[in-house]
Every structure is written in C-alpha cells, then in structure tokens.
PDB file of the backbone (N, CA, C, O) and the ligand in Angstrom, with CONECT records:
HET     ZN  A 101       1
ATOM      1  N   UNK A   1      18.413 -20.158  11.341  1.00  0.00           N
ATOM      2  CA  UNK A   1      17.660 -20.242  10.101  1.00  0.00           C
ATOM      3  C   UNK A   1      18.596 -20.390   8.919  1.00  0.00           C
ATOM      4  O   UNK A   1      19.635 -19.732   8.971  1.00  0.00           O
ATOM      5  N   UNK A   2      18.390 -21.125   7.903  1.00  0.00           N
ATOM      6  CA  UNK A   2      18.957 -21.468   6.700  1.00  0.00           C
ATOM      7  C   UNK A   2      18.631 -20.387   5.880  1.00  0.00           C
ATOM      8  O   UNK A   2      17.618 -19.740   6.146  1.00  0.00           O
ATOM      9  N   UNK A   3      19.394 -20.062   4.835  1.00  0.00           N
ATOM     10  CA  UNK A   3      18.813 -19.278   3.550  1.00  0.00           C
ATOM     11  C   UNK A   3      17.085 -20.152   3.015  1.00  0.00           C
ATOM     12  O   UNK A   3      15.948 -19.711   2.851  1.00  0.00           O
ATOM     13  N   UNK A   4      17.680 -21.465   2.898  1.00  0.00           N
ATOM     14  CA  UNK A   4      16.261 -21.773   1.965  1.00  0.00           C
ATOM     15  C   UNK A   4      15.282 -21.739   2.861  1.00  0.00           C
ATOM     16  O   UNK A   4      14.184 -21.451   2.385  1.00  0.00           O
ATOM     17  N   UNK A   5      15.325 -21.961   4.127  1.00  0.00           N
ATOM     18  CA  UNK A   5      13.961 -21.194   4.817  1.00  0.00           C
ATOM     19  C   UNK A   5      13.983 -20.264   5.104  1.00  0.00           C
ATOM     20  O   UNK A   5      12.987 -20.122   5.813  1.00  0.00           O
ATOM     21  N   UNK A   6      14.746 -18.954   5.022  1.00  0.00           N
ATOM     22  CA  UNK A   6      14.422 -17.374   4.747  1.00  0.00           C
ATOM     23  C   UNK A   6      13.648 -17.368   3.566  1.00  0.00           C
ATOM     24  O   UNK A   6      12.454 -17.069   3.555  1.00  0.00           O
ATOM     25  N   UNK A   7      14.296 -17.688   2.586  1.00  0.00           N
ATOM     26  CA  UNK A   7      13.829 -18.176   1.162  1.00  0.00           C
ATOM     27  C   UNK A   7      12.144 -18.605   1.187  1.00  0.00           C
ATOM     28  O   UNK A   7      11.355 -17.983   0.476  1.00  0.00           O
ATOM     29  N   UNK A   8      11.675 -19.766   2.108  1.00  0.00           N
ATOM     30  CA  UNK A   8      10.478 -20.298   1.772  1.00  0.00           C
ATOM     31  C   UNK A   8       9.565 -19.243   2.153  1.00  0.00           C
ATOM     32  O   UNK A   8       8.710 -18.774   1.402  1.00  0.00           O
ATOM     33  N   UNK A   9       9.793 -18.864   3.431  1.00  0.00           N
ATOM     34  CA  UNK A   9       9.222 -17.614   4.171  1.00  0.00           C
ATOM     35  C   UNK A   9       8.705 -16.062   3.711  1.00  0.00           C
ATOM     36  O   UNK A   9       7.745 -15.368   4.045  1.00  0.00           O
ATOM     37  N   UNK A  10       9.726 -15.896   2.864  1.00  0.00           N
ATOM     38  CA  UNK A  10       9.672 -14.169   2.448  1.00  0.00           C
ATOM     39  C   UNK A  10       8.327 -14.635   1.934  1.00  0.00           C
ATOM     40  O   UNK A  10       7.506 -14.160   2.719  1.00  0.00           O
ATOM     41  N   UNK A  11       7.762 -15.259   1.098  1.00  0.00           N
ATOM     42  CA  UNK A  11       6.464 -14.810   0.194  1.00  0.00           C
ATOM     43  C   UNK A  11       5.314 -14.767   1.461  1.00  0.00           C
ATOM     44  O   UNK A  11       4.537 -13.813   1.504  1.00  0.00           O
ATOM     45  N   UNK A  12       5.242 -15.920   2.555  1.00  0.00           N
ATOM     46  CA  UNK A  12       4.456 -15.705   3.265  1.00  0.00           C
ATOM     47  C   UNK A  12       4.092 -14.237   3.848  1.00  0.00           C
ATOM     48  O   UNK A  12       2.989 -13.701   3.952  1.00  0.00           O
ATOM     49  N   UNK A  13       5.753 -13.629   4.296  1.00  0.00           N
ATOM     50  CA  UNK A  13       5.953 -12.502   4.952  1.00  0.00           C
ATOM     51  C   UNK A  13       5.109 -11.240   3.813  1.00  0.00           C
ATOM     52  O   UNK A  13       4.247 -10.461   4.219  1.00  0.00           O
ATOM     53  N   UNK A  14       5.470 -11.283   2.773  1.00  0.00           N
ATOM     54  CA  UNK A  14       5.271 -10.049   2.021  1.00  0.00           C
ATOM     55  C   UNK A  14       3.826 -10.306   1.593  1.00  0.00           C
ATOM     56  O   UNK A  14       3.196  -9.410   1.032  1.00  0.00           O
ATOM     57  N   UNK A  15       3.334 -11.383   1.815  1.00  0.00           N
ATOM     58  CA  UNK A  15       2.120 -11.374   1.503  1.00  0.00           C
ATOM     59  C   UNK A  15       0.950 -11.059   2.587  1.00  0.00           C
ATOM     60  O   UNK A  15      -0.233 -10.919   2.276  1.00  0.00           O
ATOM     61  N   UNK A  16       1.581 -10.950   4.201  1.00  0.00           N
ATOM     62  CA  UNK A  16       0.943 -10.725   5.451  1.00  0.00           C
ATOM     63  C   UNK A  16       1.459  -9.102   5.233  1.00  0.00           C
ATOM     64  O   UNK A  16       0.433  -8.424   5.289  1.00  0.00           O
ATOM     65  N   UNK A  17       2.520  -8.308   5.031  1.00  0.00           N
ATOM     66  CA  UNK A  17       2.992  -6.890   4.970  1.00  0.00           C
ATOM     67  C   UNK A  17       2.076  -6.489   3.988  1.00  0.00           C
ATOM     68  O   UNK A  17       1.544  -5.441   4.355  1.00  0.00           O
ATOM     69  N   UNK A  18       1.663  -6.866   2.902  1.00  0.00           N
ATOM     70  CA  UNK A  18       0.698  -6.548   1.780  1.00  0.00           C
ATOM     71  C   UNK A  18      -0.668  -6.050   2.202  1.00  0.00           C
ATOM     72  O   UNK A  18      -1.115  -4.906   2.274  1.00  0.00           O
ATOM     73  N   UNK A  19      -1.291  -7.421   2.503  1.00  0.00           N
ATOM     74  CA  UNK A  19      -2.643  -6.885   3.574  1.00  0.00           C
ATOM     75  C   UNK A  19      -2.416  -5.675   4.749  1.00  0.00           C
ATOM     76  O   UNK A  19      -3.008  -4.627   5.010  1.00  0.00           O
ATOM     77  N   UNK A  20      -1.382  -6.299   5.246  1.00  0.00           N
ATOM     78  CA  UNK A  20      -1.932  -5.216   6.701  1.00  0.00           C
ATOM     79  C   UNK A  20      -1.634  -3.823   5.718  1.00  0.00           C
ATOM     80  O   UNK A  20      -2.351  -2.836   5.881  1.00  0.00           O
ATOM     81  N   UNK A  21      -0.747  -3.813   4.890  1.00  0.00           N
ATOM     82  CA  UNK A  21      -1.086  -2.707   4.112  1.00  0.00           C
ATOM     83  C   UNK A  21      -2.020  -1.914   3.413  1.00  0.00           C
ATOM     84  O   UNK A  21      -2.280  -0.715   3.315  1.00  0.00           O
ATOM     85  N   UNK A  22      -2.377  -2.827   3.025  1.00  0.00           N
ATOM     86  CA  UNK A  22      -4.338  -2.601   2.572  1.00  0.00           C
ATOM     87  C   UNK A  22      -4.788  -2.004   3.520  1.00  0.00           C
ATOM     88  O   UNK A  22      -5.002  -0.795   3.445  1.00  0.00           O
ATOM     89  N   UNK A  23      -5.066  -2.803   4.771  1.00  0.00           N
ATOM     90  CA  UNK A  23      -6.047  -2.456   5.542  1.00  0.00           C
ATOM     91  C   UNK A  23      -5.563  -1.337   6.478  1.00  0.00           C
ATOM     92  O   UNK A  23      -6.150  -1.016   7.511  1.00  0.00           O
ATOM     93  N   UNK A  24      -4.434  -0.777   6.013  1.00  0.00           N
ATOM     94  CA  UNK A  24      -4.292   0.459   7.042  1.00  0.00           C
ATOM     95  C   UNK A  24      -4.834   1.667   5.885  1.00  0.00           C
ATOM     96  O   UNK A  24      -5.515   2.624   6.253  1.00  0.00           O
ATOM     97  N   UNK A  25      -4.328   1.409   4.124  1.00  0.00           N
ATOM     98  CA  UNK A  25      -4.980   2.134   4.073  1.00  0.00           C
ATOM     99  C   UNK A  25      -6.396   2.226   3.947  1.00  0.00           C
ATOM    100  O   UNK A  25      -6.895   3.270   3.525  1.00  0.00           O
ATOM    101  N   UNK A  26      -7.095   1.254   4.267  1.00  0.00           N
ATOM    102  CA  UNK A  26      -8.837   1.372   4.407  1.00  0.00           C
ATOM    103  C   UNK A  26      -8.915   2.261   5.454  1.00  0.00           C
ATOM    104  O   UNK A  26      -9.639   3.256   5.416  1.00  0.00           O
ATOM    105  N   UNK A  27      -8.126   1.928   6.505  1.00  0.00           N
ATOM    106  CA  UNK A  27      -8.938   2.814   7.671  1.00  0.00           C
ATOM    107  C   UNK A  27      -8.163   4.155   7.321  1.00  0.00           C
ATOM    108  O   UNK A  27      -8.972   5.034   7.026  1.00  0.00           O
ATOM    109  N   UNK A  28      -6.940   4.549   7.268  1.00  0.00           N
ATOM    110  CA  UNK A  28      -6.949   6.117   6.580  1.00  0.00           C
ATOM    111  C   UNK A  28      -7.823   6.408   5.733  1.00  0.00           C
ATOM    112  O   UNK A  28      -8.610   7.336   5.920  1.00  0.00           O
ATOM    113  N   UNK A  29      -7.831   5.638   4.623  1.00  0.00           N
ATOM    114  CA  UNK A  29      -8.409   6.555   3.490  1.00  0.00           C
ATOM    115  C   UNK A  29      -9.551   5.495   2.837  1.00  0.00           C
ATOM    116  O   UNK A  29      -9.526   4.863   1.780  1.00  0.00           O
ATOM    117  N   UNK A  30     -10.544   5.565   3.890  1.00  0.00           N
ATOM    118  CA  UNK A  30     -11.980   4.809   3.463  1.00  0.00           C
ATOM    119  C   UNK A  30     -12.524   4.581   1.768  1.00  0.00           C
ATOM    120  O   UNK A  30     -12.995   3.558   1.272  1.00  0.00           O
ATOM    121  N   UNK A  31     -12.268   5.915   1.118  1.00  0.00           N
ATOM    122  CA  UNK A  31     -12.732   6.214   0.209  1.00  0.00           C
ATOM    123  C   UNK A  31     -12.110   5.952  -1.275  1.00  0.00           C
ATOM    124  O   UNK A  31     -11.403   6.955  -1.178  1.00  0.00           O
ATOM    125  N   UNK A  32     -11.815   5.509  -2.417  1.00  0.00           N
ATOM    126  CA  UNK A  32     -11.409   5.478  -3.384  1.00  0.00           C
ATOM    127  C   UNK A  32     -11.934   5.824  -4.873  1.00  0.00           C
ATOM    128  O   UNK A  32     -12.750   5.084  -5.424  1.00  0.00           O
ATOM    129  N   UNK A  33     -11.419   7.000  -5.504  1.00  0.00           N
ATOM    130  CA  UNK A  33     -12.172   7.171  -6.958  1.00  0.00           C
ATOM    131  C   UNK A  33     -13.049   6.321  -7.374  1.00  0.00           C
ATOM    132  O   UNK A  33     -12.888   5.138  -7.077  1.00  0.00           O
ATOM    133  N   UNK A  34     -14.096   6.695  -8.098  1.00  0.00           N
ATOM    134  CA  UNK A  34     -14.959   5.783  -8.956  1.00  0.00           C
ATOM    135  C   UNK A  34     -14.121   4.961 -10.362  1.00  0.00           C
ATOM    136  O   UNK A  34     -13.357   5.734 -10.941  1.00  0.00           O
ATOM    137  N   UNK A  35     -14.145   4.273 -10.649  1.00  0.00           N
ATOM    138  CA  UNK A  35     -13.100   3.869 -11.627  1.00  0.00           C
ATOM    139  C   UNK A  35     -14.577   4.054 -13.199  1.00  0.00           C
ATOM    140  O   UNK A  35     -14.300   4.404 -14.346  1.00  0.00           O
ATOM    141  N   UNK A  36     -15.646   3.781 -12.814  1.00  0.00           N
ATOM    142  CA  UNK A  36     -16.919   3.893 -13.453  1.00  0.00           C
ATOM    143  C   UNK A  36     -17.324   5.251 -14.340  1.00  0.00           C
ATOM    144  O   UNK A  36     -17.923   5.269 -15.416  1.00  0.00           O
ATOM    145  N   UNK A  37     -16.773   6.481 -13.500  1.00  0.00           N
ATOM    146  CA  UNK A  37     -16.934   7.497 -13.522  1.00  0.00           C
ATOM    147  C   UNK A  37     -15.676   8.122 -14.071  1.00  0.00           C
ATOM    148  O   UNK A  37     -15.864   8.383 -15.259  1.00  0.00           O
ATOM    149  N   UNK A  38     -14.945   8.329 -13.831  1.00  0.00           N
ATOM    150  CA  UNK A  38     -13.300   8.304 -13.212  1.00  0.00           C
ATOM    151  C   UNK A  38     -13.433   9.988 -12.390  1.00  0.00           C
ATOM    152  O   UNK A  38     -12.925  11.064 -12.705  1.00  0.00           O
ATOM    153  N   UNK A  39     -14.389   9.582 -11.188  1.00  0.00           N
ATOM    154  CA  UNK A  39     -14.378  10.599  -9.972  1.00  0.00           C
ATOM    155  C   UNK A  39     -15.835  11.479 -10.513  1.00  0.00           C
ATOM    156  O   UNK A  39     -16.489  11.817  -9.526  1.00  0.00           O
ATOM    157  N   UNK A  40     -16.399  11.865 -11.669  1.00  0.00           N
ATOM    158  CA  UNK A  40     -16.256  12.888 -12.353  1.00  0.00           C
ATOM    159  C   UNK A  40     -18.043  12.868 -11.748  1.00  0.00           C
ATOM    160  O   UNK A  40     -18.563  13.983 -11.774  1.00  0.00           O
ATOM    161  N   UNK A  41     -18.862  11.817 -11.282  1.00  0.00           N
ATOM    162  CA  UNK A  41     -20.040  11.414 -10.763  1.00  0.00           C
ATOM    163  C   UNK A  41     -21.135  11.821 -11.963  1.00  0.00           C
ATOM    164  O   UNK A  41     -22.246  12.302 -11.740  1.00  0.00           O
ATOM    165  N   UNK A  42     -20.672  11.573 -13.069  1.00  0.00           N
ATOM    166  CA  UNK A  42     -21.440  11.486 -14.299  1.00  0.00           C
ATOM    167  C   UNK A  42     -20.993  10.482 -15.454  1.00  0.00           C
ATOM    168  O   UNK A  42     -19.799  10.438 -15.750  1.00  0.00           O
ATOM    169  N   UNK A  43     -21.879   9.707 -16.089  1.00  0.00           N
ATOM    170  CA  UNK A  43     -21.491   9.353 -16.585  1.00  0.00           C
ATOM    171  C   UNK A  43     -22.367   9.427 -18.051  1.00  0.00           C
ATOM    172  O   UNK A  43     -23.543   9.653 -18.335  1.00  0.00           O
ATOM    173  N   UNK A  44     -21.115   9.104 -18.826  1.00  0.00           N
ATOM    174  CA  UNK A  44     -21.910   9.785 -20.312  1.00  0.00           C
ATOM    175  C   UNK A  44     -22.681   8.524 -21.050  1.00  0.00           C
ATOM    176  O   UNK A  44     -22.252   7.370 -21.015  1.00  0.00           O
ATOM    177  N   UNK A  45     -23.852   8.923 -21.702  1.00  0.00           N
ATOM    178  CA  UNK A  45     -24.638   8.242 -22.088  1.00  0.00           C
ATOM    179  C   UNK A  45     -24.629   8.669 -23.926  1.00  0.00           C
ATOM    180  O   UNK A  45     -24.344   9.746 -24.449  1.00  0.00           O
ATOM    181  N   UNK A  46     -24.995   7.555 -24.477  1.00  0.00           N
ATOM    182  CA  UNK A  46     -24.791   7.874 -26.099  1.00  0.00           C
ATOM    183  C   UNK A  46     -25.552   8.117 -26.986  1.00  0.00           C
ATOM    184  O   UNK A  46     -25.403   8.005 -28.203  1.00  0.00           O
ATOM    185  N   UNK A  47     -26.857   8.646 -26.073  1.00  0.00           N
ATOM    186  CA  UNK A  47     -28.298   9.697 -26.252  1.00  0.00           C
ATOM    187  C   UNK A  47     -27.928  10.776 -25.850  1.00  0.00           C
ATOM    188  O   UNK A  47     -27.853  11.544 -26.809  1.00  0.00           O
ATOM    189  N   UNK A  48     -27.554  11.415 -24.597  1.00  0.00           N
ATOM    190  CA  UNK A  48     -27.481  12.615 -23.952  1.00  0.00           C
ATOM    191  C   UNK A  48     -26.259  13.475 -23.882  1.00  0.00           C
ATOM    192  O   UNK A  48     -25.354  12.965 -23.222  1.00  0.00           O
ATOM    193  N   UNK A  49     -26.046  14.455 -24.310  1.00  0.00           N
ATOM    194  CA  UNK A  49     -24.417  14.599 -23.853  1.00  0.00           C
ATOM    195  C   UNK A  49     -24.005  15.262 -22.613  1.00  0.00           C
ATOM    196  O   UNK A  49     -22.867  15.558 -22.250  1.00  0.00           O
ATOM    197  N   UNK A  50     -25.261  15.464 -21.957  1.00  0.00           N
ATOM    198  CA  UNK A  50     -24.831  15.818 -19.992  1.00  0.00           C
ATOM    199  C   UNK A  50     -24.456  14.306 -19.982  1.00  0.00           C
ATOM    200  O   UNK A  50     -23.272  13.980 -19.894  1.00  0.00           O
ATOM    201  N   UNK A  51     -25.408  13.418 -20.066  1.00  0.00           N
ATOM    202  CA  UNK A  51     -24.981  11.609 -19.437  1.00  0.00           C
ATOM    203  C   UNK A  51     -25.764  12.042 -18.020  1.00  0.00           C
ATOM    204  O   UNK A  51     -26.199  13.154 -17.721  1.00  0.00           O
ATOM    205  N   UNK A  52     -25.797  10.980 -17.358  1.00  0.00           N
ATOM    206  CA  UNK A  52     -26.687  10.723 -16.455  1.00  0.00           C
ATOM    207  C   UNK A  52     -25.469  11.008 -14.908  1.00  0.00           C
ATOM    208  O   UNK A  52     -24.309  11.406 -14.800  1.00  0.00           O
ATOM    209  N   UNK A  53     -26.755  10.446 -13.750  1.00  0.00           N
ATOM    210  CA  UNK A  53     -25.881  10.253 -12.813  1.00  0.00           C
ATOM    211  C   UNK A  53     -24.651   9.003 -13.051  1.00  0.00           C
ATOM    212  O   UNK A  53     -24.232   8.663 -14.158  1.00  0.00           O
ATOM    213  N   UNK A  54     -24.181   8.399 -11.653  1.00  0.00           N
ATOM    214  CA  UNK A  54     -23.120   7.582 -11.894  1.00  0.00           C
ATOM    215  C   UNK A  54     -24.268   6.434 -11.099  1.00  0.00           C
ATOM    216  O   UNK A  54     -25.148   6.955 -10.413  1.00  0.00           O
ATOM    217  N   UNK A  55     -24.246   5.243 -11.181  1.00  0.00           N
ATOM    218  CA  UNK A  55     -25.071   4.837 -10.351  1.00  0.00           C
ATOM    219  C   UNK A  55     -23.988   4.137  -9.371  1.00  0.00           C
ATOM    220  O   UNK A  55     -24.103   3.838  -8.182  1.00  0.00           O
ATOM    221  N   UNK A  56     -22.780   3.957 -10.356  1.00  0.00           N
ATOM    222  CA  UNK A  56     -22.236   2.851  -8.538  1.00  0.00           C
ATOM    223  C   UNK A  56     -21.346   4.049  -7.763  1.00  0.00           C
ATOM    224  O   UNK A  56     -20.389   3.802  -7.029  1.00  0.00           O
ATOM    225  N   UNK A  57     -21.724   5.057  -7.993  1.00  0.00           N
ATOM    226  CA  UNK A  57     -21.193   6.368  -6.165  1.00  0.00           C
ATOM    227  C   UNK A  57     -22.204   7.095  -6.259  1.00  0.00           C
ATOM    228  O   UNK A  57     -22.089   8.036  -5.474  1.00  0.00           O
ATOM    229  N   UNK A  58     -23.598   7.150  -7.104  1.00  0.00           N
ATOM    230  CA  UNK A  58     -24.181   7.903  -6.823  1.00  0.00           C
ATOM    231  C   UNK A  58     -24.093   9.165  -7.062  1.00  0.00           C
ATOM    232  O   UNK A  58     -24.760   9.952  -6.390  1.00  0.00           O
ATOM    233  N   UNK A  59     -23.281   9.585  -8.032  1.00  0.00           N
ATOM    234  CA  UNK A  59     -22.780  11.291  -8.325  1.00  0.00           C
ATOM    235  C   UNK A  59     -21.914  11.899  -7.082  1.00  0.00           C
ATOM    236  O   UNK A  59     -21.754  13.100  -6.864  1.00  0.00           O
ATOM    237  N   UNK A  60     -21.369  10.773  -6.280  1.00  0.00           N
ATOM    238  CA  UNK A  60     -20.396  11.600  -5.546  1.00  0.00           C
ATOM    239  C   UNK A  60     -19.116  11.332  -6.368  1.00  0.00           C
ATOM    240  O   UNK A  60     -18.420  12.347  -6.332  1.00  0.00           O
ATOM    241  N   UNK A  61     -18.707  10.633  -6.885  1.00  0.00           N
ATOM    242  CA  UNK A  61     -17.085   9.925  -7.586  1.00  0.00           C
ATOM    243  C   UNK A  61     -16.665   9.650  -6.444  1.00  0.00           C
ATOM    244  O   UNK A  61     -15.693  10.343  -6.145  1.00  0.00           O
ATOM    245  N   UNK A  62     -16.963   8.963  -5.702  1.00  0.00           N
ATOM    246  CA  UNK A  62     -15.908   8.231  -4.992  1.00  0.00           C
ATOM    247  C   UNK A  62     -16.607   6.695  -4.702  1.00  0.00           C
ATOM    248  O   UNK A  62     -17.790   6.524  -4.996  1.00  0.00           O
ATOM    249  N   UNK A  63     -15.832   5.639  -4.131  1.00  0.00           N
ATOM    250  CA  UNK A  63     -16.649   4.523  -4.132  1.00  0.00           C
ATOM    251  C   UNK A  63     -15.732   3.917  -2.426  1.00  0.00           C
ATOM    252  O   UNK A  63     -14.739   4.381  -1.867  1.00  0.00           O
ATOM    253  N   UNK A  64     -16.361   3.092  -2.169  1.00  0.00           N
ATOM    254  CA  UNK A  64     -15.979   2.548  -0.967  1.00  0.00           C
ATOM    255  C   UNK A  64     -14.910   1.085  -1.656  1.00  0.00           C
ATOM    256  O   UNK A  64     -15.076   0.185  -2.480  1.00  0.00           O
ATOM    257  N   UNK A  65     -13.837   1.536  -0.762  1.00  0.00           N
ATOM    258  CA  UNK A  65     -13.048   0.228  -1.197  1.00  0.00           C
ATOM    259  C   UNK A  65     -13.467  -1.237  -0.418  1.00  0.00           C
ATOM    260  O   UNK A  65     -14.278  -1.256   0.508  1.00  0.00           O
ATOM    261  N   UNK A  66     -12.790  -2.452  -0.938  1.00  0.00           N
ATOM    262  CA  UNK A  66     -13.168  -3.397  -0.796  1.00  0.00           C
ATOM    263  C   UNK A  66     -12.857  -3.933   0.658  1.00  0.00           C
ATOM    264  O   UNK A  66     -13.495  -4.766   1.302  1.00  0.00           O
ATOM    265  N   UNK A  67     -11.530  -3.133   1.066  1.00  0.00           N
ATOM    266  CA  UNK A  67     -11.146  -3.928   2.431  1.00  0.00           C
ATOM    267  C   UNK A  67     -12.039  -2.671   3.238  1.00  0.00           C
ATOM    268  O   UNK A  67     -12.529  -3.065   4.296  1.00  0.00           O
ATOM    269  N   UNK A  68     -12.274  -1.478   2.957  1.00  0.00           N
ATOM    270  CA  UNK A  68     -13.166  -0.824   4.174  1.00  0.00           C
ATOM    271  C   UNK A  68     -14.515  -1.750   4.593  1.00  0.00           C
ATOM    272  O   UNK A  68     -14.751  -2.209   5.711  1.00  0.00           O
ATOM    273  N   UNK A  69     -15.459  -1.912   3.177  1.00  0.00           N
ATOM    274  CA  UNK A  69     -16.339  -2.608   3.029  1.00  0.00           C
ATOM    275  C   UNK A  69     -16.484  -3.657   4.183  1.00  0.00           C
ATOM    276  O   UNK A  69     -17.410  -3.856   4.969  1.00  0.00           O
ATOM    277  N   UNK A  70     -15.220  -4.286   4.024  1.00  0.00           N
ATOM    278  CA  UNK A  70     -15.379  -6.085   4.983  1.00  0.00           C
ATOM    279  C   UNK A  70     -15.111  -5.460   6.327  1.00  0.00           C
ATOM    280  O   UNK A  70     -15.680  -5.930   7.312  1.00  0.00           O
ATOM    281  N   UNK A  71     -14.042  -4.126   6.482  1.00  0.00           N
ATOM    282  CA  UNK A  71     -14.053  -4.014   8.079  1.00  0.00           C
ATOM    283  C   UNK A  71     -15.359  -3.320   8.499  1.00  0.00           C
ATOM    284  O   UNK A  71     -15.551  -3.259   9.713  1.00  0.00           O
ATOM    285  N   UNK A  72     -16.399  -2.723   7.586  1.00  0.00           N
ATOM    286  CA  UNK A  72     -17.539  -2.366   7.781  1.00  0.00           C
ATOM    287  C   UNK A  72     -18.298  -3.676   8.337  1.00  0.00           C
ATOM    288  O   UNK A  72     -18.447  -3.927   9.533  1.00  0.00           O
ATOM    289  N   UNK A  73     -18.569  -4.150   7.693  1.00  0.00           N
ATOM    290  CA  UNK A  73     -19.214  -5.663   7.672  1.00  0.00           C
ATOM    291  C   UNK A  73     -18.698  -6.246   9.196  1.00  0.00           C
ATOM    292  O   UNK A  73     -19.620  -6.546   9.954  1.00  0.00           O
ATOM    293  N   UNK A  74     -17.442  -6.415   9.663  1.00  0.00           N
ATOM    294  CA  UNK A  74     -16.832  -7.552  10.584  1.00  0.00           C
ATOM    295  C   UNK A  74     -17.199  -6.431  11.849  1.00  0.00           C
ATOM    296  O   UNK A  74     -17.641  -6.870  12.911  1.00  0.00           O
ATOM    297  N   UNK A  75     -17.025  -5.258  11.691  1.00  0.00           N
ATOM    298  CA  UNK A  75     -17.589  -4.311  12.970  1.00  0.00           C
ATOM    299  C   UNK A  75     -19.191  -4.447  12.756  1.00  0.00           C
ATOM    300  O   UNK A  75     -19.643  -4.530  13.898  1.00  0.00           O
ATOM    301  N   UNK A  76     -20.053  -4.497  12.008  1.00  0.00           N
ATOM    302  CA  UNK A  76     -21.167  -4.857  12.676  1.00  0.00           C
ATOM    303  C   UNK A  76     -21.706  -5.459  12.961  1.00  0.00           C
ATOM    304  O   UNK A  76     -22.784  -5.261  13.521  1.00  0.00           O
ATOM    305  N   UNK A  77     -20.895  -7.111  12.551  1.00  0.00           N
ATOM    306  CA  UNK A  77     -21.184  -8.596  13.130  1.00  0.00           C
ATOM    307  C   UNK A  77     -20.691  -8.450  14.608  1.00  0.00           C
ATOM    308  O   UNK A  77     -21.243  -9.116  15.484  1.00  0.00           O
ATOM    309  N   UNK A  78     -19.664  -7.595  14.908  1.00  0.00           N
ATOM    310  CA  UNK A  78     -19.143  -7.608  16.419  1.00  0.00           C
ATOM    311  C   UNK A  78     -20.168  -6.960  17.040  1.00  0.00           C
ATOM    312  O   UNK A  78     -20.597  -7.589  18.008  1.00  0.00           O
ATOM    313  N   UNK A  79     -20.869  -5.615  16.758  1.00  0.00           N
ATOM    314  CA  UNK A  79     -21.917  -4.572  17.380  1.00  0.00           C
ATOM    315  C   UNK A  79     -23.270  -5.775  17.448  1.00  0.00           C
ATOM    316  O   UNK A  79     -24.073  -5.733  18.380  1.00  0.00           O
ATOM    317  N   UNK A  80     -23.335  -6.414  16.764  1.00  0.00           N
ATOM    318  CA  UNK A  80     -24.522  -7.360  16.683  1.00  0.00           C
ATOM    319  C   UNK A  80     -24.851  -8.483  17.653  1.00  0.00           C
ATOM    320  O   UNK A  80     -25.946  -8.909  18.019  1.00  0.00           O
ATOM    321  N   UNK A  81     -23.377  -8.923  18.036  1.00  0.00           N
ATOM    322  CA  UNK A  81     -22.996 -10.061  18.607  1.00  0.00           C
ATOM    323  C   UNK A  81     -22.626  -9.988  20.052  1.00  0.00           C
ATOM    324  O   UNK A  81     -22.505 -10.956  20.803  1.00  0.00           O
ATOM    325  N   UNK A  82     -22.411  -8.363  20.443  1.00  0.00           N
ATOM    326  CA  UNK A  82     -22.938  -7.951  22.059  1.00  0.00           C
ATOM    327  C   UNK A  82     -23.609  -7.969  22.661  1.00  0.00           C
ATOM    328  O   UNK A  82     -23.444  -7.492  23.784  1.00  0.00           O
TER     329      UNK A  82
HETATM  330 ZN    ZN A 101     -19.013   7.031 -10.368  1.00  0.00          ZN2+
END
C-alpha cells in the first residue's frame, strides 16, 4: 500500500469505526436525555409555572435514540419476515 492510498482510505475507515460506534452505543445504552426537556419530563409553559408534561418522552426525560430506533425497526422487519 502507498501512503496516498492509506491516505484515500482513512476517511472511509473512520467513517465505518464511527457507526459501528453508534450502534454499539444504541445497544448499551438504548436510551438518551430529552434534549426538549433537558431530562427534567416537564416542560415549562408561559401561562403556567408547573408547565405541562413533556410530550416527546412523555414525562419520563429520556427519549429513544435514532440508531436504537432503526435497530428496533430492522428487528421487526426480520420477526415479520419468518
Ligand atoms: Zn422531555
């Protein structure tokens, strides 16, 4: 291998190490803060000063991340497709 194709390569590489990075942490850690909320599963309203629920976690503060989501999704196209 040449430098300039080590060179062309690394971005491919760090960009395949990136994902699988993601997606390991989806499956550790399914869950991610509400960014909406910031965790707190209320959110303040500029009538009320409790504020309401949160609607995108639902008053838990946490939200489902995006790569759990799709391995949610691709496992039940597989459960479907048995
Ligand atoms: Zn929230």
């Amino acid at each position: 291998m040449t430098p300039r194709t080590l060179l062309a390569t690394a971005p491919c590489l760090a960009l395949a190490l990136l994902t699988l990075g993601y997606l390991a942490v989806c499956v550790v850690a399914p869950f991610g803060r509400c960014r909406t909320c910031n965790s707190t599963g209320r959110k303040r309203s500029p009538l009320s000063r409790s504020g309401r629920e949160c609607r995108r976690c639902a008053g838990t503060g946490l939200r489902l991340r995006p790569g759990r989501h799709a391995i949610n999704h691709i496992k039940d196209e597989y459960q479907a497709a048995k």
